[in-house]
C-alpha positions in Angstrom: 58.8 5.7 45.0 58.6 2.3 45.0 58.9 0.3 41.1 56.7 -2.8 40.4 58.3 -4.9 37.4 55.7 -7.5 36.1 57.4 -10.3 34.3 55.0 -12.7 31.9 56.5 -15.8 30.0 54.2 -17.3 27.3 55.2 -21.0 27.2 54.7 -23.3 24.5 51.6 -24.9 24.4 52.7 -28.2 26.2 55.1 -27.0 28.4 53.4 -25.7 31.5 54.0 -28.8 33.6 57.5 -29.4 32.8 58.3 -25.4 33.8 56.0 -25.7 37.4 58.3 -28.7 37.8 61.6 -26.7 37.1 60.4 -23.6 39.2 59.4 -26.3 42.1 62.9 -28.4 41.7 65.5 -26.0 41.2 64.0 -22.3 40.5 62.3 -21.5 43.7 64.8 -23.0 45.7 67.8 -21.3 44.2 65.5 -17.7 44.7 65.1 -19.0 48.4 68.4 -20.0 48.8 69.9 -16.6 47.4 67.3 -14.1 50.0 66.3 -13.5 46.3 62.7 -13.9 46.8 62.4 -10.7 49.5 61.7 -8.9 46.6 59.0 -10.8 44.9 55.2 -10.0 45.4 53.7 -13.2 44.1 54.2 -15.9 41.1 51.2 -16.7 39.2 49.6 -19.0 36.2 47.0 -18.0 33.6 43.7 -19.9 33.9 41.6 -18.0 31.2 42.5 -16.0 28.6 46.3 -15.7 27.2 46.8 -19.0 29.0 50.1 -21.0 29.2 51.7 -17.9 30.8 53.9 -18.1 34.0 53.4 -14.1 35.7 55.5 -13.1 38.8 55.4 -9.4 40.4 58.2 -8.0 41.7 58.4 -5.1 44.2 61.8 -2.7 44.5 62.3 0.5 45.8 63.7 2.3 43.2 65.1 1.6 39.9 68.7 1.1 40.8 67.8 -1.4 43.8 66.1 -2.9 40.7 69.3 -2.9 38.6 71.4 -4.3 41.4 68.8 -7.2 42.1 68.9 -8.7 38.3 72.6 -8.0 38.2 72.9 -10.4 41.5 70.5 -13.0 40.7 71.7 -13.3 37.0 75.1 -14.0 38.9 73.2 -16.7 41.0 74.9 -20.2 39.5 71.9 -22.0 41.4 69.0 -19.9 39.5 71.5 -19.6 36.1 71.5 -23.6 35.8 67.7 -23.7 36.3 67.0 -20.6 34.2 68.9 -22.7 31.6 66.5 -25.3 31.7 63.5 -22.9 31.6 64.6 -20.9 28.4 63.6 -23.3 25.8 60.6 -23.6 26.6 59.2 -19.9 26.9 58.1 -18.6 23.5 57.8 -14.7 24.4 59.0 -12.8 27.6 57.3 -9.2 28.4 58.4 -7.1 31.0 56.4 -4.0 32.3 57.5 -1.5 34.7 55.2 -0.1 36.9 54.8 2.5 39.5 52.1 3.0 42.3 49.7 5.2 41.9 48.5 8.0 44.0 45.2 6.3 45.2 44.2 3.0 46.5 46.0 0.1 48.1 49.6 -1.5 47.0 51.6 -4.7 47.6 
């Protein structure tokens, strides 16, 4: 059964543009780059509501294909030296982990 892993970063309030222009620089590249993005359903920003939060979806098949594609990418120098950049300026992380369920359409 396939494992959806929903990542939101809450930014500081100020610091969307300078993380879009990190992501476009240097972290989307290095996720190319790596085959890393295979695995990723879609990156996102919040409009309305909780806003100043980046969101990305991630798809994997089980939970240790999960394990192994963290363990890679946080092995990535590429996406470590842009993740360095991105740290300081994301105030909370959440992660949720998330399986299909038995009805309806998915990714």
């Amino acid at each position: 059964m396939a494992i959806f892993e929903l990542r939101t970063y809450t930014l500081y309030v100020g610091k969307m543009g300078e993380a879009i222009k990190h992501y476009s620089e240097a972290g989307w590249p290095a996720l190319q780059k790596g085959g890393f993005d295979s695995k990723l359903v879609g990156y996102f920003t919040s409009d309305v509501g909780t806003i100043n939060q980046l969101v990305h979806l991630w798809r994997f098949e089980d939970d240790a294909d999960r394990r192994d594609f963290w363990s890679r990418l946080f092995a990535d120098d590429a996406f470590m030296a842009f993740a360095g950049k991105l740290r300081p300026l994301v105030m909370t992380q959440e992660v949720k982990l998330m399986l299909e369920a038995p009805w309806g359409p998915h990714p």
